[in-house]
C-alpha positions as CSV (number, residue, x, y, z in Angstrom):
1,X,-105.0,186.9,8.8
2,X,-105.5,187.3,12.8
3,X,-108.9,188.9,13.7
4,X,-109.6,190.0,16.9
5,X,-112.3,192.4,18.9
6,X,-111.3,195.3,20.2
7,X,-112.4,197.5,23.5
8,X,-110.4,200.7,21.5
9,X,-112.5,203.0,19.2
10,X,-111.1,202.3,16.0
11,X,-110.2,205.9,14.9
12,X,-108.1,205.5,18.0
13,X,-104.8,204.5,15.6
14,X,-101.5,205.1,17.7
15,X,-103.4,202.7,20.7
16,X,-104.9,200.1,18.2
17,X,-101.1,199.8,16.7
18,X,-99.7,199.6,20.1
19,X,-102.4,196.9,20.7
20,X,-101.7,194.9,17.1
21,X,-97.7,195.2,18.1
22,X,-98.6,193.6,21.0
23,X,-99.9,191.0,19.5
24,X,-97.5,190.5,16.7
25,X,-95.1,188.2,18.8
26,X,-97.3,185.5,19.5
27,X,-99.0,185.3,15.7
28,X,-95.6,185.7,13.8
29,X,-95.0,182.5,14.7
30,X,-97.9,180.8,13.1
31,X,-96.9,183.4,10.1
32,X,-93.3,181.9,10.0
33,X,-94.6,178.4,10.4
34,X,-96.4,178.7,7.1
35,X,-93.2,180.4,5.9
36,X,-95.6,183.3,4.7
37,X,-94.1,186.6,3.5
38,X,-97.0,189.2,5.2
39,X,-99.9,188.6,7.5
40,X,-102.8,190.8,8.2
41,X,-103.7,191.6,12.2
42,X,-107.4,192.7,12.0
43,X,-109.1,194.6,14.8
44,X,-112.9,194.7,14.6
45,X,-114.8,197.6,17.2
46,X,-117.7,195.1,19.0
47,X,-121.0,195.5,16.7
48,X,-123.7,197.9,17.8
49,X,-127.0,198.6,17.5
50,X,-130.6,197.5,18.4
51,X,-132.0,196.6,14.9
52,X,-129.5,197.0,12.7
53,X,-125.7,195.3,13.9
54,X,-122.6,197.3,12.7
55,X,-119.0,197.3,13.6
56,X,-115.9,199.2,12.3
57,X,-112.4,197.6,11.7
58,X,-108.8,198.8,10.9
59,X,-106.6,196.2,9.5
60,X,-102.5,196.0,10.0
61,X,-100.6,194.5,7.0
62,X,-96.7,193.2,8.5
63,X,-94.4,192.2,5.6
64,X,-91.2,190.4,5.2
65,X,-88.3,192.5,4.3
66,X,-85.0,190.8,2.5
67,X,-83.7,191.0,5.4
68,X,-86.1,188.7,7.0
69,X,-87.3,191.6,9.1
70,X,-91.0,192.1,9.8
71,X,-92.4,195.7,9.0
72,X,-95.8,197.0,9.8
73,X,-97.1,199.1,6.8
């Protein structure tokens, strides 16, 4: 699992996918270096508030296909 803060409001899907394809690339290889069959990319909105801290995320599952091709789901 990658995790990551994001400047995108996470309702925001098509742009937070563009952003976790982005970023796909670069931790597939850890994920293929552990020779792991899926891998989560989590985006976390920045935590708001004065008393009381909360933030919103949207996770990404990618899984491994027969084929050896990576899907997102």
């Amino acid at each position: 699992m990658l995790s990551y803060q994001t400047d995108l409001p996470i309702n925001d899907l098509l742009a937070l996918r563009k952003e976790a394809e982005e970023i796909w690339p670069v931790f597939r290889i850890n994920v293929e270096q552990a020779q792991l069959k899926g891998a989560i990319i989590s985006a976390r909105q920045a935590p708001s508030g004065i008393f009381i801290k909360t933030s919103r995320l949207y996770n990404f599952t990618i899984v491994k296909h027969e084929d050896d091709s990576w899907h997102f789901q």
